[in-house]
ZAKE-433665 format. One record per residue (C-alpha): residue in one letter; x, y, z. Coordinates in steps of 0.5 Angstrom, whole numbers, padded with zeros to 4 digits, always signed. Last residue first. Layout:
! ZAKE-433665
aXYZ ...
! end
This chain:
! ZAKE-433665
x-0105-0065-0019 x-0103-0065-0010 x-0103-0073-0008 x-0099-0074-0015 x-0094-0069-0012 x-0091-0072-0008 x-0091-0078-0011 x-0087-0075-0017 x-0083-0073-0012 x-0080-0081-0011 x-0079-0082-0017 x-0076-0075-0019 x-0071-0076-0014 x-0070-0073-0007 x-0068-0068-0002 x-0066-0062-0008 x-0061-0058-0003 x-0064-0051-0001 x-0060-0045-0003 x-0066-0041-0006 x-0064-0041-0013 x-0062-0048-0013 x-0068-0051-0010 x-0073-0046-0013 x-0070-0049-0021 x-0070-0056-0017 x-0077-0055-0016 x-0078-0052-0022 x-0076-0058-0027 x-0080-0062-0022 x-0085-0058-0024 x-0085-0060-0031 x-0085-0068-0030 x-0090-0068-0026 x-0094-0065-0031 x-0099-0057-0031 x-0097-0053-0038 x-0095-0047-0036 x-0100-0041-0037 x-0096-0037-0033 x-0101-0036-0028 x-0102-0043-0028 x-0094-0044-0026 x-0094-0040-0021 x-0100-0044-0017 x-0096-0050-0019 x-0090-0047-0015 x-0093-0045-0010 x-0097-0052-0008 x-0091-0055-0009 x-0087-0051-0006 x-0092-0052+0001 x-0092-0059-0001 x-0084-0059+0001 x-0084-0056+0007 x-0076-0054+0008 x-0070-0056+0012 x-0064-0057+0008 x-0060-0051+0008 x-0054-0051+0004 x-0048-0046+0006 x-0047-0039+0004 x-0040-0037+0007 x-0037-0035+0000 x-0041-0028-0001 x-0039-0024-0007 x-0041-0030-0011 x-0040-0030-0019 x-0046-0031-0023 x-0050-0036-0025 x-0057-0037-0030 x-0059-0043-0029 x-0064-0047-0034 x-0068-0053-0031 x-0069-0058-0038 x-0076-0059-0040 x-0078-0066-0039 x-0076-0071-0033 x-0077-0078-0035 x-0076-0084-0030 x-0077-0090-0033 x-0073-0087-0038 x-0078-0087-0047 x-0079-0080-0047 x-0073-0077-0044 x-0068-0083-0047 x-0070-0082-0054 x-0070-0074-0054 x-0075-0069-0053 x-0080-0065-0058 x-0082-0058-0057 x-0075-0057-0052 x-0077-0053-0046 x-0071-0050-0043 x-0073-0049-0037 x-0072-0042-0033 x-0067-0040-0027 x-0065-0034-0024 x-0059-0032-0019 x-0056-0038-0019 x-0049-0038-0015 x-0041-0038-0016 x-0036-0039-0012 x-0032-0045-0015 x-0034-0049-0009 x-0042-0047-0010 x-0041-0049-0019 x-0039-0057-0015 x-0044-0057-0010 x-0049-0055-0014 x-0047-0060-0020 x-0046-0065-0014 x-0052-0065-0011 x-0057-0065-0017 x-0053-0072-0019 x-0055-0074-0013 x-0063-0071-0013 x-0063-0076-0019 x-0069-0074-0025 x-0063-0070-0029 x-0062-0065-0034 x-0058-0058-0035 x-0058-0052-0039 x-0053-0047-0034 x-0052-0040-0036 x-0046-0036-0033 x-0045-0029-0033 x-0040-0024-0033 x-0039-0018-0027 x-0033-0020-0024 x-0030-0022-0032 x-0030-0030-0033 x-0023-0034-0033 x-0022-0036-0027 x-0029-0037-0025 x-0030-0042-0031 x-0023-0045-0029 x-0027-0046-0022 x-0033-0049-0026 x-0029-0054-0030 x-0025-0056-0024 x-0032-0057-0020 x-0034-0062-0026 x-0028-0066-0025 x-0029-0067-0017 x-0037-0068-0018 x-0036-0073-0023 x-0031-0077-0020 x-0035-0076-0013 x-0042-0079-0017 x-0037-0085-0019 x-0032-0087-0025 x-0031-0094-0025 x-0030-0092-0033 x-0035-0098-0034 x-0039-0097-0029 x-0040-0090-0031 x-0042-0083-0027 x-0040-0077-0034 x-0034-0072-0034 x-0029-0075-0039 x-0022-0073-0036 x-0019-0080-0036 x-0023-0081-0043 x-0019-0080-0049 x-0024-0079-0055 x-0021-0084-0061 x-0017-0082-0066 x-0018-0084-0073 x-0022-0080-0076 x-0026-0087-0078 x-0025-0090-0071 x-0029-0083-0069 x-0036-0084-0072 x-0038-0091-0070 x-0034-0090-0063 x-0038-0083-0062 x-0043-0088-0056 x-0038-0090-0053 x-0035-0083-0051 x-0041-0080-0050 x-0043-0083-0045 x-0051-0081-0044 x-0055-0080-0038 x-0049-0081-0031 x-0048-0074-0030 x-0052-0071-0035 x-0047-0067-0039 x-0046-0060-0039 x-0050-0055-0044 x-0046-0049-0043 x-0047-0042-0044 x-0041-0037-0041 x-0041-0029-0041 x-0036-0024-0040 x-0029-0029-0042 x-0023-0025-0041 x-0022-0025-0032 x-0016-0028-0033 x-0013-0032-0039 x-0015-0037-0043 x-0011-0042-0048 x-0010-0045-0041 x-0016-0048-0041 x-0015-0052-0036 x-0022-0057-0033 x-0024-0055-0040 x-0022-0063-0043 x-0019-0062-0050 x-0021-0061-0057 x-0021-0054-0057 x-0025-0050-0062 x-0024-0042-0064 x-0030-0039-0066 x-0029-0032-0070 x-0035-0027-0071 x-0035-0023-0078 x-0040-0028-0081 x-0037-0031-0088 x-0041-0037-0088 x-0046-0037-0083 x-0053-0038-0086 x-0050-0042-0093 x-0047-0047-0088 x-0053-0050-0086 x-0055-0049-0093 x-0050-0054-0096 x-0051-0058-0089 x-0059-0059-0091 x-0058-0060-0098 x-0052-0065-0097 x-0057-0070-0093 x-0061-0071-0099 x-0055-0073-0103 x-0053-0077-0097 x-0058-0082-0097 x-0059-0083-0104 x-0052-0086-0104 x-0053-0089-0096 x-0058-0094-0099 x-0060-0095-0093 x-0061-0102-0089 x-0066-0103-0084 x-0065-0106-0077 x-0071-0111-0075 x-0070-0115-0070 x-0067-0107-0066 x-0060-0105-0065 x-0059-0101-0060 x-0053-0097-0060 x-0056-0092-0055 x-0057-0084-0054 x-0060-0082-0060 x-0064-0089-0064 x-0062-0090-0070 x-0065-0087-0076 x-0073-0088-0079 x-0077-0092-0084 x-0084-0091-0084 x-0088-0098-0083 x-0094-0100-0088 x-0101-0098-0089 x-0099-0092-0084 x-0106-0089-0079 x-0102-0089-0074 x-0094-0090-0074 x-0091-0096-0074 x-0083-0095-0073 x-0077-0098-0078 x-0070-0098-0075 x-0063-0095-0077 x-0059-0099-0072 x-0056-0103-0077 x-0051-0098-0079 x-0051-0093-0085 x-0057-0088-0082 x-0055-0085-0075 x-0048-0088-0074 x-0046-0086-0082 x-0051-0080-0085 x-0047-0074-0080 x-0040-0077-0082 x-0041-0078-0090 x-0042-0070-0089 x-0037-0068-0084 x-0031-0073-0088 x-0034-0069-0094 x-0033-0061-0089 x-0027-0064-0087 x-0024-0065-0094 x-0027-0058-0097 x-0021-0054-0096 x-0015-0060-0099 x-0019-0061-0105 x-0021-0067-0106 x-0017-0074-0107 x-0017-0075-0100 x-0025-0075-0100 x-0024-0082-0105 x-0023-0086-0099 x-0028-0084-0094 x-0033-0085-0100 x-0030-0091-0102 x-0031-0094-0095 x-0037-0092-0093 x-0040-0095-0101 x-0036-0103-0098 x-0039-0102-0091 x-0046-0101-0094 x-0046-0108-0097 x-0043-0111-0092 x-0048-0110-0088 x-0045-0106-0082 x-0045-0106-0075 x-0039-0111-0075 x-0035-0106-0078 x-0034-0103-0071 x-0031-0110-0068 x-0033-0114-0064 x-0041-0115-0065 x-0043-0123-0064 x-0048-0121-0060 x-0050-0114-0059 x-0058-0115-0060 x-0058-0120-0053 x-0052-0119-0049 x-0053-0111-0048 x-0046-0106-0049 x-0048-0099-0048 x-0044-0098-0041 x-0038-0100-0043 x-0037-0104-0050 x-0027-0103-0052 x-0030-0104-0059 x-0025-0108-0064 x-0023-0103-0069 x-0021-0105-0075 x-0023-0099-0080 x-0023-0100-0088 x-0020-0097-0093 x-0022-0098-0100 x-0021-0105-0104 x-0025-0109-0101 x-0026-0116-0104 x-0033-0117-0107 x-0035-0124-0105 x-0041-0122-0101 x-0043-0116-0106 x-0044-0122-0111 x-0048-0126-0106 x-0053-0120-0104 x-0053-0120-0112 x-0056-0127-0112 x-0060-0125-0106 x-0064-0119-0109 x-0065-0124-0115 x-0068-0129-0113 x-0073-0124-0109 x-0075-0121-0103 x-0082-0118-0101 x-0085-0112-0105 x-0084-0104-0105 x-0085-0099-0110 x-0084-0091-0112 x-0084-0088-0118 x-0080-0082-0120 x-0076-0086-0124 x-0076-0094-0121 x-0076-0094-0113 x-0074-0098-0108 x-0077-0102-0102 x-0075-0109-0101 x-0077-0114-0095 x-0074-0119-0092 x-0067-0119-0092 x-0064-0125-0087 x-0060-0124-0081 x-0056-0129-0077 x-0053-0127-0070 x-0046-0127-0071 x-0041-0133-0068 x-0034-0131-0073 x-0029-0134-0077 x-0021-0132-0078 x-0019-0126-0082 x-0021-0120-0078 x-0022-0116-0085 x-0024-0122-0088 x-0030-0125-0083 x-0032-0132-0084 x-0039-0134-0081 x-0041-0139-0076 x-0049-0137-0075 x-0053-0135-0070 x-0060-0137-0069 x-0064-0133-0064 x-0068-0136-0058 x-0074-0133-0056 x-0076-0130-0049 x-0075-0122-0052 x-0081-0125-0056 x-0085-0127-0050 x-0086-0134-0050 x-0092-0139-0053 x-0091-0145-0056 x-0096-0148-0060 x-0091-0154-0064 x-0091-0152-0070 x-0093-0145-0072 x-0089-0143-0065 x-0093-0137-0061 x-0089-0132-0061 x-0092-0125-0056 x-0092-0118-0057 x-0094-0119-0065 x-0093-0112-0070 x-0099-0110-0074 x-0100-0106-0080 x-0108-0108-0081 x-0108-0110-0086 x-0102-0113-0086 x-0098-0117-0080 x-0090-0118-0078 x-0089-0122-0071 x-0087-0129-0074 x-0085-0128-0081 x-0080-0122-0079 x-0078-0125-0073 x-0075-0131-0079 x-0078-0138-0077 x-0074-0144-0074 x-0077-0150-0071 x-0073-0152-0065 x-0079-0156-0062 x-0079-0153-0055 x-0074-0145-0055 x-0077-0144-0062 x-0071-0142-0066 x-0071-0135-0069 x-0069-0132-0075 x-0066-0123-0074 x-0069-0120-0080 x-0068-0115-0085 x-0071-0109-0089 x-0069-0106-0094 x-0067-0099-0097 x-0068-0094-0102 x-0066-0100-0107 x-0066-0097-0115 x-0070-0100-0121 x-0069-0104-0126 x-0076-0106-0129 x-0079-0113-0128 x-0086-0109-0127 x-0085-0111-0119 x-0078-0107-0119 x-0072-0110-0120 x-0067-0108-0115 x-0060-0104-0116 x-0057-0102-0110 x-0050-0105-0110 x-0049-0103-0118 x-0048-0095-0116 x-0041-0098-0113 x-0036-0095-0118 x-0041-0090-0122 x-0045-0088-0116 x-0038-0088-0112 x-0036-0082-0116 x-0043-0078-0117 x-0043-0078-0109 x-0036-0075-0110 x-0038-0070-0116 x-0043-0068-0112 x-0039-0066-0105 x-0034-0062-0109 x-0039-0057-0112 x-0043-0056-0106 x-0037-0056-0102 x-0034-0050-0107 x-0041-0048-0107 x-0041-0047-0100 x-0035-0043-0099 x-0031-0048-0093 x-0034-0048-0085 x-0031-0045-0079 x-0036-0046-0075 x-0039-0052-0078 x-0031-0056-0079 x-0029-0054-0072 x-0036-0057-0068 x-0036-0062-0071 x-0029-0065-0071 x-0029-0062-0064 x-0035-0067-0062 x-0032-0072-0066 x-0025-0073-0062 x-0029-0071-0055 x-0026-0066-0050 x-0029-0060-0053 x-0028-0054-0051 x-0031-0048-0056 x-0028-0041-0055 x-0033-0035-0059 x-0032-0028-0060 x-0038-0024-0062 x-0040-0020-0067 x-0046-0016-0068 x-0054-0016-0065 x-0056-0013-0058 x-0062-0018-0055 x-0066-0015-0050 x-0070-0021-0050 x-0078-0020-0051 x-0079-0028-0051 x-0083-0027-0058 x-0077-0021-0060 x-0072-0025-0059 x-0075-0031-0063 x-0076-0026-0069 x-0069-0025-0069 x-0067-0031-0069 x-0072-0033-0075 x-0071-0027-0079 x-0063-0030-0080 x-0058-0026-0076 x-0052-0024-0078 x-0046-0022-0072 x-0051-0026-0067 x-0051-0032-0072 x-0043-0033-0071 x-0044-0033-0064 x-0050-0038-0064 x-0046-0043-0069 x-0041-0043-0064 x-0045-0044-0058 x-0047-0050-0062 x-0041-0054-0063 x-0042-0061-0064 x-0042-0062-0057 x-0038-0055-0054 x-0038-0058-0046 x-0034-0051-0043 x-0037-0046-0047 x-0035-0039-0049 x-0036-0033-0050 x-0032-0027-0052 x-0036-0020-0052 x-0034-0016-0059 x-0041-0014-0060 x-0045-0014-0052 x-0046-0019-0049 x-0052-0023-0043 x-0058-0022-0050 x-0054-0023-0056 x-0051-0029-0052 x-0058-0032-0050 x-0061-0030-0057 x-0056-0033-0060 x-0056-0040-0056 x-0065-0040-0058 x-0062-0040-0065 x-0056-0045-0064 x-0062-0050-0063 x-0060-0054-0057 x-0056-0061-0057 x-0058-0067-0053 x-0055-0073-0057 x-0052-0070-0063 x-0055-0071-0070 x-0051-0067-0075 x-0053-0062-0080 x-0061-0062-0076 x-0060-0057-0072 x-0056-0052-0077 x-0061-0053-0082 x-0067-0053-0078 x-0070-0058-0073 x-0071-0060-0065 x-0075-0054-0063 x-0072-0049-0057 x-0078-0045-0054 x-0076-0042-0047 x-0080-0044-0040 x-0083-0036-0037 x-0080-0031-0032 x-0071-0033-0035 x-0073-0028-0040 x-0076-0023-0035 x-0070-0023-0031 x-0065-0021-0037 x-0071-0015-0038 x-0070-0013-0031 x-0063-0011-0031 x-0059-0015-0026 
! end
């Protein structure tokens, strides 16, 4: 091990949560390609093969086609952490169980000429404005006709003593200051209930695509933000934003739409989702109409830039079309800012918001146009295979010199359900037998997870050359899920030999809001074992580490946070054998006895 490899695993290493390339489609737990592209031009030399066994949306892939020409800041990013980064084409495999994390990842690493798609993505934005545009007309407060930038609506609540209904928007909802009430206390009667509490009404409504009548939560539109010109408004519902939501009502379909019933697993929740059986159920009619029409005229698109469209209505679709985009209150904001669906869940809040998904995807073209500029015509090659990598026949012995991967977090997020909303549109579903996650609803335990991810690590073994390397990002706050992901690389025979963490500058939804959150991702750097009869110690002094861990970690200038030396405490286990003896709750209180 040379000792510039071992410095860059000496200190955290920045991954921001932005750019072209991270920000053309959300995924849950992604890693900037840029930092990927300093750890593969730092473990390979031009013409390596690299390879990730959990490809996500594909960033290993962006990373390997950065390599061959890296943008100013890639290089930049190197020399700051003093990588030994040596730049130039690599040869990339991408395994990817999931329908949409294959479709992603394939069409950004192999993406069309860019102003062909630029040119091709605008005529069918401009397409679906002419036919449907009249969808989101909204009168401005001068009278004036104006677009829909989005809407807020709100779910109508039945106060549990007298029975007086009043919309949550009503109830909790205050200006001047901006205010959002915890607790309801009926106008009527003076009943008071946490708003969790509270009945909502639901209605009987007659849904065409299923043909028959439904039970939904009943949801009424509150407030209209727009803009005439370049001059931007807001103002509360009107007549006439209800007479053409009327109109849009008796609108038939006349593009395809999905009818999928949503098999609910460990996302489901009774309250937000009641009432939703089928994907289109998570939509306002008014943006399931546009949805379609976009998906259906992309097949009249030439044949070289479809996917690239499907990937650009996609990457707004579950993230911004649905009723989970939400509004949030900021410091110091007069009024809410609007923002996208929450990573990692389908929740559905009191106040979903409805976008204008035509405005949406003109802005959102920008950003994958340039994505697309920044790697197009790169001499590394990225090859995506949409199956489990539990057997990667498509590999032969001792082929792949370095492996970067990004494995899913046991029981963190199920990526199967969460996709649904994206993959009924591709029309096929994520098949699930070999999905390595911990589910209730897949009646799949830690031994499960455990078994599947042993089977990864020993094809990773398989197929890696006797001096490659394997880097590890990985996350859990459960010293079980810790114990399989040792056990399962341990029976591969393959062992730590450095660890880092991943210091994301801003963390994702269920790292900042779990009950126990663990910031800053452990990262492993692996390598095979020429020692198989290691075995697992566990008997040590756990506030010796501690003590020595946060002593290292001043030295560096690491920030000092329970959280963050957990992420170093599990690094010490893994390098050093020891088995990781507890869950980040039960350490926090260890070490807050010691910070």
């Amino acid at each position: 091990m040379t000792d510039k490899i071992k410095q860059l695993y000496s200190k955290a290493f920045p991954s921001k949560r932005s750019g072209n390339l991270y920000s053309a489609f959300s995924y849950p737990t992604k890693i900037s390609p840029e930092v990927i592209a300093v750890f593969i031009a730092s473990h390979t030399k031009p013409g390596d093969v690299v390879l990730d066994t959990f490809g996500g949306s594909g960033t290993t892939g962006l990373a390997a086609l950065l390599c061959a020409n890296p943008t100013d800041e890639v290089i930049n990013l190197a020399k700051k952490m003093n990588a030994p980064a040596i730049w130039g084409p690599r040869h990339a495999f991408i395994y990817e169980i999931s329908t949409l994390g294959a479709f992603i990842s394939n069409t950004m690493c192999n993406p069309p000429d860019p102003d062909v798609f630029l040119t091709e993505a605008e005529k069918l934005i401009d397409s679906v404005q002419k036919k449907l545009g009249w969808m989101y007309s909204a009168i401005d407060p001068d009278g004036n006709e104006g677009i829909l930038r989005h809407a807020i609506w709100s779910e109508i609540l039945e106060c549990n003593s007298c029975g007086y209904k009043v919309s949550y928007w009503d109830s909790a909802v205050k200006f001047n200051p901006l205010s959002l009430a915890s607790n309801f206390t009926c106008e009527k009667c003076g009943y008071q209930a946490n708003y969790s509490d509270v009945k909502r009404v639901t209605e009987e409504y007659y849904d065409r695509l299923l043909n028959k009548k439904i039970i939904r939560k009943k949801r009424v539109i509150k407030r209209i933000y727009g803009e005439t010109g370049n001059k931007k408004w807001v103002r509360d519902v009107n007549e006439q934003d209800n007479l053409l939501l009327s109109r849009i009502e008796e609108e038939q379909y006349s593009s395809y739409v999905p009818i999928e019933e949503i098999k609910w697993g460990d996302l489901y929740r009774s309250g937000y989702h009641t009432g939703i059986t089928h994907a289109h159920h998570f939509y306002t009619k008014r943006n399931l109409h546009v949805l379609s029409a976009l998906w259906e005229l992309v097949n009249e698109s030439p044949k070289e830039v479809r996917d690239a469209l499907k990937l650009l209505i996609l990457s707004y679709n579950s993230s911004h079309s649905t009723l989970m985009t939400r509004i949030v209150m900021k410091n110091n904001e007069k009024d809410f800012v609007v923002t996208g669906a929450q990573s990692g869940v389908l929740y559905i809040s009191n106040l979903p918001v409805e976008k204008n998904i035509i405005t949406g995807l003109k802005r959102k073209l920008k950003t994958i146009y340039k994505a697309f500029l920044t790697i197009y015509k790169s001499d590394s090659t990225v090859k995506v295979i949409n199956g489990s990598s539990t057997k990667m026949d498509e590999l032969s012995d001792e082929s792949v010199n370095y492996v970067f991967t990004d494995p899913p977090f046991g029981d963190y997020i199920p990526y199967s359900e969460l996709n649904f909303l994206n993959e009924v549109w591709l029309g096929k579903k994520t098949n699930t037998e070999q999905e390595a996650i911990i589910s209730n609803s897949q009646k799949k335990t830690v031994n499960d997870y455990q078994h599947l991810m042993e089977q990864v690590f020993k094809e990773i073994s398989r197929v890696l050359t006797p001096d490659g390397k394997v880097t590890v990002v990985f996350h859990s706050a459960k010293a079980e899920v810790w114990k399989a992901l040792q056990a399962s690389y341990q029976k591969a025979g393959l062992s730590v030999k450095l660890s880092s963490v991943l210091d994301k500058l801003q963390g994702s939804f269920k790292q900042v809001t779990s009950n126990i959150t663990v910031k800053g991702d452990p990262l492993l750097l692996l390598e095979k074992n020429r020692d198989r009869s290691i075995q697992l110690s566990f008997h040590f002094n756990i506030e010796e580490i501690i003590e020595m861990l946060i002593l290292q970690m001043k030295n560096n200038g690491e920030e000092i946070t329970k959280e963050r030396i957990f992420s170093r405490f599990v690094n010490y286990c893994l390098e050093k054998n020891l088995e990781v003896p507890m869950d980040a709750s039960e350490f926090y209180r260890i070490v807050c006895r010691k910070v």
